[in-house]
mmCIF file of the N, C-alpha and C atoms, coordinates in Angstrom:
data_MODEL
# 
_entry.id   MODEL 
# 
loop_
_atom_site.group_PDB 
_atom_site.id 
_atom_site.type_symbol 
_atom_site.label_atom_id 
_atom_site.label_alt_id 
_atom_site.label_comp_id 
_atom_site.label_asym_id 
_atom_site.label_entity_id 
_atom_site.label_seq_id 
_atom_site.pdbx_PDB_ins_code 
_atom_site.Cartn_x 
_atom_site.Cartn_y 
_atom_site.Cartn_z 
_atom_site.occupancy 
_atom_site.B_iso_or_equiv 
_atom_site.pdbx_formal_charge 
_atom_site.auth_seq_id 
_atom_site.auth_comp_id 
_atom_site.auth_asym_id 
_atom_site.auth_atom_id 
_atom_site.pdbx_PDB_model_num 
ATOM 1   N N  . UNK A 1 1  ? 200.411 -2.851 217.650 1.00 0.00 ? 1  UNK A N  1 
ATOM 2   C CA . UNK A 1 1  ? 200.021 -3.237 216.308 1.00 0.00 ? 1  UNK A CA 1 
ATOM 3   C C  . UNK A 1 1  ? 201.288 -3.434 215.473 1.00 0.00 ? 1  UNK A C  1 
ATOM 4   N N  . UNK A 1 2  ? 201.617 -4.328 214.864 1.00 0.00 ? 2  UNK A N  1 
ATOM 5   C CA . UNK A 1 2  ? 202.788 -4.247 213.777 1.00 0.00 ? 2  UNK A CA 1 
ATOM 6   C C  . UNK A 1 2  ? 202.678 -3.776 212.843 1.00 0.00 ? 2  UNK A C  1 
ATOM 7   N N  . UNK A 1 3  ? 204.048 -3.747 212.253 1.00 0.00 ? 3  UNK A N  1 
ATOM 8   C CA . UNK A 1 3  ? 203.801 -2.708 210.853 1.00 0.00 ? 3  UNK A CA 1 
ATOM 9   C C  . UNK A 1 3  ? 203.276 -2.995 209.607 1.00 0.00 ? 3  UNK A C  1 
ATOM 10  N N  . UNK A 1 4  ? 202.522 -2.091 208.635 1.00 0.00 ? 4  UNK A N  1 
ATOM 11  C CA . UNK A 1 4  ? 202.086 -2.629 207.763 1.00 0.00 ? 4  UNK A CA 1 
ATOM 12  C C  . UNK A 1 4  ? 200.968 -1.517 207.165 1.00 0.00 ? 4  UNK A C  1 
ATOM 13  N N  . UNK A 1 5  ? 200.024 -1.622 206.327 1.00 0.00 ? 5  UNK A N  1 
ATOM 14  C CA . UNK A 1 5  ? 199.382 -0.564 205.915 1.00 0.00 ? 5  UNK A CA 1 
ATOM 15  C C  . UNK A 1 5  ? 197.602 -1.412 206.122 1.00 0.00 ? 5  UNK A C  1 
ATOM 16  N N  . UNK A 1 6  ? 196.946 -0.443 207.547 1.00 0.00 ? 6  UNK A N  1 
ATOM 17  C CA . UNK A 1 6  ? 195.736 -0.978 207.805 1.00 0.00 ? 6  UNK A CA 1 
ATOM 18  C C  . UNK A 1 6  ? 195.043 -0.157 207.105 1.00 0.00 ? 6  UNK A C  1 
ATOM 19  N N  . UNK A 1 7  ? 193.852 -0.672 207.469 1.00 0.00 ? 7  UNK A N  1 
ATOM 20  C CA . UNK A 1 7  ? 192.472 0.018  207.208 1.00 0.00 ? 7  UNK A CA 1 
ATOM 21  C C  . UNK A 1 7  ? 191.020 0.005  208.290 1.00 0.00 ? 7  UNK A C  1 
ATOM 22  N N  . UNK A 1 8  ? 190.647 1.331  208.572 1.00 0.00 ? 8  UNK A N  1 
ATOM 23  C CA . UNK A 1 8  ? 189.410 0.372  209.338 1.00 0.00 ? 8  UNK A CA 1 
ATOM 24  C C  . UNK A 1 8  ? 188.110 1.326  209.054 1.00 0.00 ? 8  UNK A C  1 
ATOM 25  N N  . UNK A 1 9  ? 187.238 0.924  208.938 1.00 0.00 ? 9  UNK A N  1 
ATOM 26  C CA . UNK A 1 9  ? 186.012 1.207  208.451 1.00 0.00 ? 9  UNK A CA 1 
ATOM 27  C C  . UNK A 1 9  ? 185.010 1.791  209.140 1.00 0.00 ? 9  UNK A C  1 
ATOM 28  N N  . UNK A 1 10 ? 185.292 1.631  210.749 1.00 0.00 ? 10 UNK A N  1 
ATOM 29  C CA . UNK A 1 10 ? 184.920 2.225  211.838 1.00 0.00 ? 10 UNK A CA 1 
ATOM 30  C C  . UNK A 1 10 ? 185.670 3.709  212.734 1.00 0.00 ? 10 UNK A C  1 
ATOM 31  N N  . UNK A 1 11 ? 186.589 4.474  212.327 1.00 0.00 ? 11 UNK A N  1 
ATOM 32  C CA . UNK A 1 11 ? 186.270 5.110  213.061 1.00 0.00 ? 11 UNK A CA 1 
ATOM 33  C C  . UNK A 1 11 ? 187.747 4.648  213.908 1.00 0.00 ? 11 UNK A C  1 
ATOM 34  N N  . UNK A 1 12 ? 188.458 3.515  213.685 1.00 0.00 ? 12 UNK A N  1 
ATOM 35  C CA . UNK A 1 12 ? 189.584 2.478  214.520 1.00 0.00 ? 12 UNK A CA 1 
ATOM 36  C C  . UNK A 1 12 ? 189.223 2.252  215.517 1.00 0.00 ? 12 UNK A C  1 
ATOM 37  N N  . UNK A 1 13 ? 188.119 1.361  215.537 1.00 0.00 ? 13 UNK A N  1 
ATOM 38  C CA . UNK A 1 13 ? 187.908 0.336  216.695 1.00 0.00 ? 13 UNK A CA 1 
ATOM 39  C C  . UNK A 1 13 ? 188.591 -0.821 216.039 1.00 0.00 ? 13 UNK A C  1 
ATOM 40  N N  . UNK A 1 14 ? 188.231 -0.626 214.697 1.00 0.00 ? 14 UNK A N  1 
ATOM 41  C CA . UNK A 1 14 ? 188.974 -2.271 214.206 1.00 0.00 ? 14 UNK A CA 1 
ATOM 42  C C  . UNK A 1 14 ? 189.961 -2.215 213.419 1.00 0.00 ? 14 UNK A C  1 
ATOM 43  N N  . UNK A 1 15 ? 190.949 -2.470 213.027 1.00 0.00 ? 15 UNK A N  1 
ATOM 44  C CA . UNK A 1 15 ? 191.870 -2.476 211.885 1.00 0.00 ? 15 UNK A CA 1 
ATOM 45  C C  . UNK A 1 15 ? 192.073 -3.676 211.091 1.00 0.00 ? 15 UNK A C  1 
ATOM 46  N N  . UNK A 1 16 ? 192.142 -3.644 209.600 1.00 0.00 ? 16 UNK A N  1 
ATOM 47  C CA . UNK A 1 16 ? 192.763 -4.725 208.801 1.00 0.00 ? 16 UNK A CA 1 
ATOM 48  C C  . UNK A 1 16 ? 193.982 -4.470 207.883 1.00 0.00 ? 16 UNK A C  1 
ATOM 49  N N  . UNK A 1 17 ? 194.470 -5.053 207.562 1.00 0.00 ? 17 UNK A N  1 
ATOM 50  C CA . UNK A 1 17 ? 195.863 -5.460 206.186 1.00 0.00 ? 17 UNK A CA 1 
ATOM 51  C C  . UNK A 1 17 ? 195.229 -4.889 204.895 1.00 0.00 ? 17 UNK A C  1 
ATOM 52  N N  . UNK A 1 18 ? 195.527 -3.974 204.203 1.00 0.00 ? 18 UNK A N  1 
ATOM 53  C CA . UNK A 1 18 ? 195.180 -3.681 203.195 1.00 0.00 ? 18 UNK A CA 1 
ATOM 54  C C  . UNK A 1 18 ? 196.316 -3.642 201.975 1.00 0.00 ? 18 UNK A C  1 
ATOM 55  N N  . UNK A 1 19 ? 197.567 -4.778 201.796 1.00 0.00 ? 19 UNK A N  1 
ATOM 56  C CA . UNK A 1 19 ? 198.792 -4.529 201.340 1.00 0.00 ? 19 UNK A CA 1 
ATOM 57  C C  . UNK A 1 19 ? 198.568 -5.179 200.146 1.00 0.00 ? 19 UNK A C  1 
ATOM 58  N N  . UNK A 1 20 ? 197.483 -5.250 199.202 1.00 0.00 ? 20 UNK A N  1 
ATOM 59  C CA . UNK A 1 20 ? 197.299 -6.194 198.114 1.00 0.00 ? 20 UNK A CA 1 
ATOM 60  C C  . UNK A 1 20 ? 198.170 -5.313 196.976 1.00 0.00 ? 20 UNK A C  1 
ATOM 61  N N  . UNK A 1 21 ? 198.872 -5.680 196.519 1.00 0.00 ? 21 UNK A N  1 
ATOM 62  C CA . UNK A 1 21 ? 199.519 -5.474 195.552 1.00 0.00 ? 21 UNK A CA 1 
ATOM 63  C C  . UNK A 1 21 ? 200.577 -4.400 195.401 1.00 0.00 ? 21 UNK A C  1 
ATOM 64  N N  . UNK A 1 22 ? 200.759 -4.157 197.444 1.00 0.00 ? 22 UNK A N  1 
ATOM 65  C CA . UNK A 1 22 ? 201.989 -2.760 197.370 1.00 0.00 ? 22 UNK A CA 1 
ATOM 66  C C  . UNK A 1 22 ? 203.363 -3.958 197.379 1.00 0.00 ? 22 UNK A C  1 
ATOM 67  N N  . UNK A 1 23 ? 204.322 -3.599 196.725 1.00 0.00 ? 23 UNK A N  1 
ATOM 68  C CA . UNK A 1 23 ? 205.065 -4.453 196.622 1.00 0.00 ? 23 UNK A CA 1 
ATOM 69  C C  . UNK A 1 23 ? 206.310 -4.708 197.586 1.00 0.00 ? 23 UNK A C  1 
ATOM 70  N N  . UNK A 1 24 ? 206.101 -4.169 198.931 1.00 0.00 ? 24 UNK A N  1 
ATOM 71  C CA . UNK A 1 24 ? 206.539 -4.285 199.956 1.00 0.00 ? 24 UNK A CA 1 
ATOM 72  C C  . UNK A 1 24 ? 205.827 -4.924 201.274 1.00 0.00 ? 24 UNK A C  1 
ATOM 73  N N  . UNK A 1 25 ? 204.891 -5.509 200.745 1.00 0.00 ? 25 UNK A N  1 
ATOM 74  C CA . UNK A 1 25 ? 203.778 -6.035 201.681 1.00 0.00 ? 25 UNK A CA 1 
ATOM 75  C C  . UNK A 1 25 ? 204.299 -7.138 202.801 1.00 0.00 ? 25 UNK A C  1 
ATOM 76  N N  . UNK A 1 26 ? 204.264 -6.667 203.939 1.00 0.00 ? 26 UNK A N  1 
ATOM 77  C CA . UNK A 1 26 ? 204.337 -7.774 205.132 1.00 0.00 ? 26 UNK A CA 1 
ATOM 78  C C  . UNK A 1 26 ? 205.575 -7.510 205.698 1.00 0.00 ? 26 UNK A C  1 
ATOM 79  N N  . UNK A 1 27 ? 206.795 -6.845 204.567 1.00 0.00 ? 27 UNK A N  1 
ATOM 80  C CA . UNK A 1 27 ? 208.044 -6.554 205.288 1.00 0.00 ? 27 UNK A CA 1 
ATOM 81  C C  . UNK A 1 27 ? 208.062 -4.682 206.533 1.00 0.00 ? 27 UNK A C  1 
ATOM 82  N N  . UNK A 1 28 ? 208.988 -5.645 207.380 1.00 0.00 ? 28 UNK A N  1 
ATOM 83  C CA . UNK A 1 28 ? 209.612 -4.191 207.833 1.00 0.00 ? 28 UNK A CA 1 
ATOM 84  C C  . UNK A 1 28 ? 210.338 -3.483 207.257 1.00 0.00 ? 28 UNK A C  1 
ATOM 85  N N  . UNK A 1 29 ? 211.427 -4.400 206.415 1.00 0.00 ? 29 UNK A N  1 
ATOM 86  C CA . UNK A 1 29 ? 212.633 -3.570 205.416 1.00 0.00 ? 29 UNK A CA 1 
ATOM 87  C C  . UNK A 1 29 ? 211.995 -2.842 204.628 1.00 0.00 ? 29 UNK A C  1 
ATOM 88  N N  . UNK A 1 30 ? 210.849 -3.150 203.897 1.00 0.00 ? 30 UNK A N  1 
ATOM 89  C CA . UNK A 1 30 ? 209.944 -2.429 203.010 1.00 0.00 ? 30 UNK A CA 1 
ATOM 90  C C  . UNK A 1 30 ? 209.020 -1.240 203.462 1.00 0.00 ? 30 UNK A C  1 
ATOM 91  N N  . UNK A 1 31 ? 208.794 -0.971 204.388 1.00 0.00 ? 31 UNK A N  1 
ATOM 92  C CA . UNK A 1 31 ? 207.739 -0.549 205.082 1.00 0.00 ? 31 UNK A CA 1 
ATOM 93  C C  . UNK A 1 31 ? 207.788 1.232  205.037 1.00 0.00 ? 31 UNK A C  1 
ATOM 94  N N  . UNK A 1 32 ? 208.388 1.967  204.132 1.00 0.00 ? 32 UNK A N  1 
ATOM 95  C CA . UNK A 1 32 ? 208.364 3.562  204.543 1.00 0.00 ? 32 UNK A CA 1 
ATOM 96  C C  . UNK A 1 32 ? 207.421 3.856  203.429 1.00 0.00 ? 32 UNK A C  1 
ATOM 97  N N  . UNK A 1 33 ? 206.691 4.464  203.964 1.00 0.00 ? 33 UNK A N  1 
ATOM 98  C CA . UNK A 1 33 ? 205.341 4.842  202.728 1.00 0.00 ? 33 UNK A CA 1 
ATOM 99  C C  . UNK A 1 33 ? 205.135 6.568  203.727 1.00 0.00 ? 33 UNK A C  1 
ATOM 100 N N  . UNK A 1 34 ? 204.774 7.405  202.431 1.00 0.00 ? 34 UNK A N  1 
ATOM 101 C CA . UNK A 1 34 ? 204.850 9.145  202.818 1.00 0.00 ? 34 UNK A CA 1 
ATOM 102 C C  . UNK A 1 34 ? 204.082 9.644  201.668 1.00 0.00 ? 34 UNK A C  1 
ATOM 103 N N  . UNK A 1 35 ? 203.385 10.434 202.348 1.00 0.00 ? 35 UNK A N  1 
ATOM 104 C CA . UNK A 1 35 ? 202.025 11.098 201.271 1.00 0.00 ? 35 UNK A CA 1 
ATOM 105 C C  . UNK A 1 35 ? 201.010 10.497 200.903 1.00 0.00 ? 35 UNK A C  1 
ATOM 106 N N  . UNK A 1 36 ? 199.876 10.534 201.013 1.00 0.00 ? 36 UNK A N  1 
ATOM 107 C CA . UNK A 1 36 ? 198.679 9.677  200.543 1.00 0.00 ? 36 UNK A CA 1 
ATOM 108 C C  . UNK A 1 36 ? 197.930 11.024 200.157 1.00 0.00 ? 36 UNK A C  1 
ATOM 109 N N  . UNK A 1 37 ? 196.996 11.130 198.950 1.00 0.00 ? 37 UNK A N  1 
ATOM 110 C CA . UNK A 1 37 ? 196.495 12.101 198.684 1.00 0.00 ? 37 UNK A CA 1 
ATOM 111 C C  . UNK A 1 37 ? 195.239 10.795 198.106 1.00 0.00 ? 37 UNK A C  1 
ATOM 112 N N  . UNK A 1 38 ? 194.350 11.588 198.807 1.00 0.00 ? 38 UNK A N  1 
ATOM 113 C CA . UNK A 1 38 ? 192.783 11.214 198.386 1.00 0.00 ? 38 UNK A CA 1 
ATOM 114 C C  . UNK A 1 38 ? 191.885 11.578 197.530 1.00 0.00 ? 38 UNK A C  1 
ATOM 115 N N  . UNK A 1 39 ? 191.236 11.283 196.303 1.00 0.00 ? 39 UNK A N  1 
ATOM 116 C CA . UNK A 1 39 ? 190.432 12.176 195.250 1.00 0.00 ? 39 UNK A CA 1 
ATOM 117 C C  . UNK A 1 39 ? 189.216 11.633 195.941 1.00 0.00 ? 39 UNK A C  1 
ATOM 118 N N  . UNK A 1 40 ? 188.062 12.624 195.735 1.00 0.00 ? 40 UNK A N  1 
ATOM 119 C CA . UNK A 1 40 ? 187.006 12.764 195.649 1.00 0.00 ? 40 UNK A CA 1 
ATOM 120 C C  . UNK A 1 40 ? 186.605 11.999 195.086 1.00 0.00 ? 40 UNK A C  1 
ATOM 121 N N  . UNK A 1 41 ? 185.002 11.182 195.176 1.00 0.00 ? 41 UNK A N  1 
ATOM 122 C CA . UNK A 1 41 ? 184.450 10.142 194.195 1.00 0.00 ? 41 UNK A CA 1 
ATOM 123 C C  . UNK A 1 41 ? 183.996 8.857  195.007 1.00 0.00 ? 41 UNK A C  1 
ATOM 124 N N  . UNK A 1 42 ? 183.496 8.299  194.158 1.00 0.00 ? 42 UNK A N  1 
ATOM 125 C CA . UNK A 1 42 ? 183.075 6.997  194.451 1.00 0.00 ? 42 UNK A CA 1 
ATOM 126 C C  . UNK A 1 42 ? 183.367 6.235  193.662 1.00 0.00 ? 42 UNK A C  1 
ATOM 127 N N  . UNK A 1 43 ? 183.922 4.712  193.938 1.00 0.00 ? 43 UNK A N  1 
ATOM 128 C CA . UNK A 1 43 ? 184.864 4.837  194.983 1.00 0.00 ? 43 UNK A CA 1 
ATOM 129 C C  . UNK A 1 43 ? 185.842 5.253  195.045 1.00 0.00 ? 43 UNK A C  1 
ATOM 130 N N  . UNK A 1 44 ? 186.066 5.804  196.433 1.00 0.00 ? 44 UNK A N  1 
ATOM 131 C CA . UNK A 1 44 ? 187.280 6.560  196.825 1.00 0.00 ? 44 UNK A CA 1 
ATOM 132 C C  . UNK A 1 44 ? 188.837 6.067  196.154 1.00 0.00 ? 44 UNK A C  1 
ATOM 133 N N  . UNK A 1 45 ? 189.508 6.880  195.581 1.00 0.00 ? 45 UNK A N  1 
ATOM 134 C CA . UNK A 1 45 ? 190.989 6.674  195.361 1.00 0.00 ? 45 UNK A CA 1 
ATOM 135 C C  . UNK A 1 45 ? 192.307 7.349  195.974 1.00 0.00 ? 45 UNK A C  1 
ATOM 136 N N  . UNK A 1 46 ? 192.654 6.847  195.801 1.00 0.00 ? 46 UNK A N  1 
ATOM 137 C CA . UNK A 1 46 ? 194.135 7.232  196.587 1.00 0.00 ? 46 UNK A CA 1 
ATOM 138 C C  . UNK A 1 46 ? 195.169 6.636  196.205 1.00 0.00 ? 46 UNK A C  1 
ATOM 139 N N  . UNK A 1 47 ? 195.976 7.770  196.375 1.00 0.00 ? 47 UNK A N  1 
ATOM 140 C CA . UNK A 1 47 ? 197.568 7.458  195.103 1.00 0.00 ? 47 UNK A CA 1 
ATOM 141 C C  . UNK A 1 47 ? 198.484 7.982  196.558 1.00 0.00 ? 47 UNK A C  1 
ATOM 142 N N  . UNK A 1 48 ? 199.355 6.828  196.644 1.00 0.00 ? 48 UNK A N  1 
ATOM 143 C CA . UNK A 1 48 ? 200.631 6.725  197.703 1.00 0.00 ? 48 UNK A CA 1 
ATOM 144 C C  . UNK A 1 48 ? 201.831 7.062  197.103 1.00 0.00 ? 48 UNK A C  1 
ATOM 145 N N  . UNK A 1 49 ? 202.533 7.613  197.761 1.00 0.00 ? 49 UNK A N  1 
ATOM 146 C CA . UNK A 1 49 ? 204.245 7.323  197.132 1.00 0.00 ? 49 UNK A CA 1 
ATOM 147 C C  . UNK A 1 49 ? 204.793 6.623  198.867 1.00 0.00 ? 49 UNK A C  1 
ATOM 148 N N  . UNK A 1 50 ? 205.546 5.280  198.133 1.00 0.00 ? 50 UNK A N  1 
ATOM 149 C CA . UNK A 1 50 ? 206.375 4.780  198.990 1.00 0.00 ? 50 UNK A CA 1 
ATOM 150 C C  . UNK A 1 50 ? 207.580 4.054  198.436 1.00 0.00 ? 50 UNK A C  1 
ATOM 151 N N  . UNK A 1 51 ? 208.443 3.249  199.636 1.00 0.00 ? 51 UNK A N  1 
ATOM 152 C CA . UNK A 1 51 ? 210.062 3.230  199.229 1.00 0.00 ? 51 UNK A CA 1 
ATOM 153 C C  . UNK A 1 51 ? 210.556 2.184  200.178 1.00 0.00 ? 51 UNK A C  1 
ATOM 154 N N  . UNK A 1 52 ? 211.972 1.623  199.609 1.00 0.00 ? 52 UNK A N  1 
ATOM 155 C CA . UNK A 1 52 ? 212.586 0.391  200.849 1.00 0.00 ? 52 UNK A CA 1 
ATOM 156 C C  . UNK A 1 52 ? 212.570 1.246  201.482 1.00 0.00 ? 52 UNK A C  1 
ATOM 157 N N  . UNK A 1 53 ? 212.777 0.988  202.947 1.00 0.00 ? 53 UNK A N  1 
ATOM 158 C CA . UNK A 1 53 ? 213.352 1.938  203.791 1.00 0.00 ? 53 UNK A CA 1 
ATOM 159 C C  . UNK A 1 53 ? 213.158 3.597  204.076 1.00 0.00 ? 53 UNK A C  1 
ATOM 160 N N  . UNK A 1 54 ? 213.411 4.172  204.825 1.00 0.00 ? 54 UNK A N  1 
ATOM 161 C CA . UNK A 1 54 ? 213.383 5.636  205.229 1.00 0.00 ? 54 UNK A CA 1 
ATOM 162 C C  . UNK A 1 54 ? 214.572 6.763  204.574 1.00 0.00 ? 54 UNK A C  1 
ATOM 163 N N  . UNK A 1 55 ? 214.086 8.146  204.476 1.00 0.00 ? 55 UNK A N  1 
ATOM 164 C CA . UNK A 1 55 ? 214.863 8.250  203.697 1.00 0.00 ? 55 UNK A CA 1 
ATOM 165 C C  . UNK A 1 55 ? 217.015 8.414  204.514 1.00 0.00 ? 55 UNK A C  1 
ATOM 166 N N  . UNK A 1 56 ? 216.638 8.488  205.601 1.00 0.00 ? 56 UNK A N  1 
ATOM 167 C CA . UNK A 1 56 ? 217.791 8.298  206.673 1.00 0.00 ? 56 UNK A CA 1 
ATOM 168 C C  . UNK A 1 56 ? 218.790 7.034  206.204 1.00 0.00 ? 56 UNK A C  1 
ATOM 169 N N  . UNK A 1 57 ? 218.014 6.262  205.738 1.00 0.00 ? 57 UNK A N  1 
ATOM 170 C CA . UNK A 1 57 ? 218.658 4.510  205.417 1.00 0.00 ? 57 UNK A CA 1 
ATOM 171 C C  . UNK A 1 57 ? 218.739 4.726  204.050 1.00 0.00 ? 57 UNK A C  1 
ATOM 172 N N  . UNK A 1 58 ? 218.461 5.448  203.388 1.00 0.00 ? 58 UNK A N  1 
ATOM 173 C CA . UNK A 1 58 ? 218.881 5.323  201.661 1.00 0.00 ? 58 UNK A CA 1 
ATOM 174 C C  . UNK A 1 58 ? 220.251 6.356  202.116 1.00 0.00 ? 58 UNK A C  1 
ATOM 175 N N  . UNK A 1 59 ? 220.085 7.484  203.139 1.00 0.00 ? 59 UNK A N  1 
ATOM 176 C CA . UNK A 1 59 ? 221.434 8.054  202.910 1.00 0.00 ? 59 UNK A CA 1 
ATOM 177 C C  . UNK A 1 59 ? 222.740 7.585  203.636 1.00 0.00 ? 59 UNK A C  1 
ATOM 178 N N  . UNK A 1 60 ? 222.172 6.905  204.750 1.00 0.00 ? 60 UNK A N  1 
ATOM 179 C CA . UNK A 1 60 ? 223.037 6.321  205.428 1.00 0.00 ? 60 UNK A CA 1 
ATOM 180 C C  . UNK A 1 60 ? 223.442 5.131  204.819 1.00 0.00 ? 60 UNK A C  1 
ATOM 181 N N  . UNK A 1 61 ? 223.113 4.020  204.009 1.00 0.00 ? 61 UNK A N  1 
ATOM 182 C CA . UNK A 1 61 ? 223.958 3.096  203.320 1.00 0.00 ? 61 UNK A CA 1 
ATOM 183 C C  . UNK A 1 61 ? 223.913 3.586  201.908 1.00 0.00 ? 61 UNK A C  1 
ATOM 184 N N  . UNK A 1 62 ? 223.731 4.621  201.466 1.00 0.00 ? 62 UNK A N  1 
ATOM 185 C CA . UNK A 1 62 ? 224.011 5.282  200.019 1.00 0.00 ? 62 UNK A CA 1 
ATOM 186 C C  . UNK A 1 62 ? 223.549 4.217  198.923 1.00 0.00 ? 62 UNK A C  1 
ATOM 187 N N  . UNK A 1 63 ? 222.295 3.746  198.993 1.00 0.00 ? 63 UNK A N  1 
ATOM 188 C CA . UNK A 1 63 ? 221.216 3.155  198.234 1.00 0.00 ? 63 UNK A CA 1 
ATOM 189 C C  . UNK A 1 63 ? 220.290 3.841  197.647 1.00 0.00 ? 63 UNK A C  1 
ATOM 190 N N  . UNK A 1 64 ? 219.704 3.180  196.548 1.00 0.00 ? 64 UNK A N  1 
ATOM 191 C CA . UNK A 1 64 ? 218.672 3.773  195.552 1.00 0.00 ? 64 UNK A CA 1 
ATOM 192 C C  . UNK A 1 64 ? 217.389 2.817  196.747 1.00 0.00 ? 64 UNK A C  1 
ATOM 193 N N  . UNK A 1 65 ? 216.270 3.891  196.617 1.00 0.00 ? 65 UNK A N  1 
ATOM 194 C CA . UNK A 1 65 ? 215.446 3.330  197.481 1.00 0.00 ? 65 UNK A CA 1 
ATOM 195 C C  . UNK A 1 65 ? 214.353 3.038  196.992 1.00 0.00 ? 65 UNK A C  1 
ATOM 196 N N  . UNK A 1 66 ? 214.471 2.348  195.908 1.00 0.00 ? 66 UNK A N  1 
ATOM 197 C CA . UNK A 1 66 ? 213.516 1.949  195.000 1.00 0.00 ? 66 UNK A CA 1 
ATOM 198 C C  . UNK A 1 66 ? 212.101 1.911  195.039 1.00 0.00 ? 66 UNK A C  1 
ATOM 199 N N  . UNK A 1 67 ? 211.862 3.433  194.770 1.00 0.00 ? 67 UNK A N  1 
ATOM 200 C CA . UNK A 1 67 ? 210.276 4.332  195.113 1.00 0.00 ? 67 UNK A CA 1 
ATOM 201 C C  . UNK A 1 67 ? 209.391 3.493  193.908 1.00 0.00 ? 67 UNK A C  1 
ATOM 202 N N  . UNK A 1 68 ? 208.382 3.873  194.514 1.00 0.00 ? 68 UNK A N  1 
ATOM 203 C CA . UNK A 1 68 ? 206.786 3.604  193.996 1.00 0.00 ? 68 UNK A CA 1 
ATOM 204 C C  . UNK A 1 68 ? 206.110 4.437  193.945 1.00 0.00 ? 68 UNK A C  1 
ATOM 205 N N  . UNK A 1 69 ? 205.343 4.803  193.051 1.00 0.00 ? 69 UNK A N  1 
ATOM 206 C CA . UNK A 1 69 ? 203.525 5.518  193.092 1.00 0.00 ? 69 UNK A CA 1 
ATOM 207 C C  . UNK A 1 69 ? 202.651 4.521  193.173 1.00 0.00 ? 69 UNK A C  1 
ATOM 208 N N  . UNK A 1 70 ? 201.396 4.806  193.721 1.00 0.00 ? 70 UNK A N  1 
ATOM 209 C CA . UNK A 1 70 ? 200.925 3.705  193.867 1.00 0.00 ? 70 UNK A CA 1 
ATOM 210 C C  . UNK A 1 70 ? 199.392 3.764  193.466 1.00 0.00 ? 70 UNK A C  1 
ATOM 211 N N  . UNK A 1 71 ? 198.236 3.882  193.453 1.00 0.00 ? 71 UNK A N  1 
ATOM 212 C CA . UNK A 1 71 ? 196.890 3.976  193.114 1.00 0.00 ? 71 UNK A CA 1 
ATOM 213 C C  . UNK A 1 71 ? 195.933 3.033  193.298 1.00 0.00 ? 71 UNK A C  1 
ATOM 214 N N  . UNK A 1 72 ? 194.945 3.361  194.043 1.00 0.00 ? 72 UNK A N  1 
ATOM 215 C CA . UNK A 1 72 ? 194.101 2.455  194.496 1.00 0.00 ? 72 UNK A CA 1 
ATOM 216 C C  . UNK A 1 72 ? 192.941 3.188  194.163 1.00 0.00 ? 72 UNK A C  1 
ATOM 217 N N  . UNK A 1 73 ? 191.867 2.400  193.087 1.00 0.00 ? 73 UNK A N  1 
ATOM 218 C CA . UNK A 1 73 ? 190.612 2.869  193.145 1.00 0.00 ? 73 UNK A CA 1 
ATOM 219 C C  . UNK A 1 73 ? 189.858 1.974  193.108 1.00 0.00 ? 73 UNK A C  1 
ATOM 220 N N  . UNK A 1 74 ? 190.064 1.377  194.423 1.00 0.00 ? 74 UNK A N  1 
ATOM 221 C CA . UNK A 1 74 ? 188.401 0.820  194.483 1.00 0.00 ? 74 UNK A CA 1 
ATOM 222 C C  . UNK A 1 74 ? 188.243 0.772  196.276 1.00 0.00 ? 74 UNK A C  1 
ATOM 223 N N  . UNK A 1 75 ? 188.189 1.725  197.242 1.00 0.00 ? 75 UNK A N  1 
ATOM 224 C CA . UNK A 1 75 ? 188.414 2.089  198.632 1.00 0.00 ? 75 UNK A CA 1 
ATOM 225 C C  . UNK A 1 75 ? 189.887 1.664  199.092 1.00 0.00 ? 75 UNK A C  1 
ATOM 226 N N  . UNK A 1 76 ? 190.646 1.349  198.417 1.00 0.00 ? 76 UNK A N  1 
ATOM 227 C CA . UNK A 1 76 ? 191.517 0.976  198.832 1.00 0.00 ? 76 UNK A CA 1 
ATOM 228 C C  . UNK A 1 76 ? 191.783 -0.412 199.491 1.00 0.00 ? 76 UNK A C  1 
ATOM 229 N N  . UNK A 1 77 ? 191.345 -1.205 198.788 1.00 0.00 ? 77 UNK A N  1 
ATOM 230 C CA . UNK A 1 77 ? 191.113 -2.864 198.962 1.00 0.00 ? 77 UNK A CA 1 
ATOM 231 C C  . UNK A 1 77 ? 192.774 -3.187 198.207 1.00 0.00 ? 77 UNK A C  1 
ATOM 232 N N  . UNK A 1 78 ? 192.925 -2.574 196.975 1.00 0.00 ? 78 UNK A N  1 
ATOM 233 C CA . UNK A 1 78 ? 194.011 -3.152 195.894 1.00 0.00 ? 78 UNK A CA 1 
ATOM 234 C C  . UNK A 1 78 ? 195.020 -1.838 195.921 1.00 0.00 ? 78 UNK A C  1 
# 
């Protein structure tokens, strides 16, 4: 599977792209996302923190790794 942030509705028999509006969407350079915390409710929300890169690559080229919070309430479509 390549990288990216899925979703699947089954259980993962199936997976889809759910990267609407993370602002690293589709890249590998972009791709380190850590912590997802889920609230209770309908519909479900969930608030991410993610970042360029890992935190190994912000220390190893001594870069700001220009973090995000993130929030999704509507199952995590957006």
């Amino acid at each position: 599977m390549p990288g990216g942030f899925f979703r699947s509705d089954n259980c993962g028999r199936e997976w889809r792209r759910i990267e609407n509006g993370m602002p690293w969407a589709y890249t590998e350079m972009h791709s380190y996302s850590h912590d997802w915390l889920f609230l209770p409710g309908t519909p479900l929300r969930m608030i991410m923190a993610g970042a360029s890169g890992s935190p190994g690559v912000w220390w190893d080229e001594k870069r700001d790794p220009r973090g995000v919070v993130l929030l999704s309430d509507d199952d995590g479509e957006n």
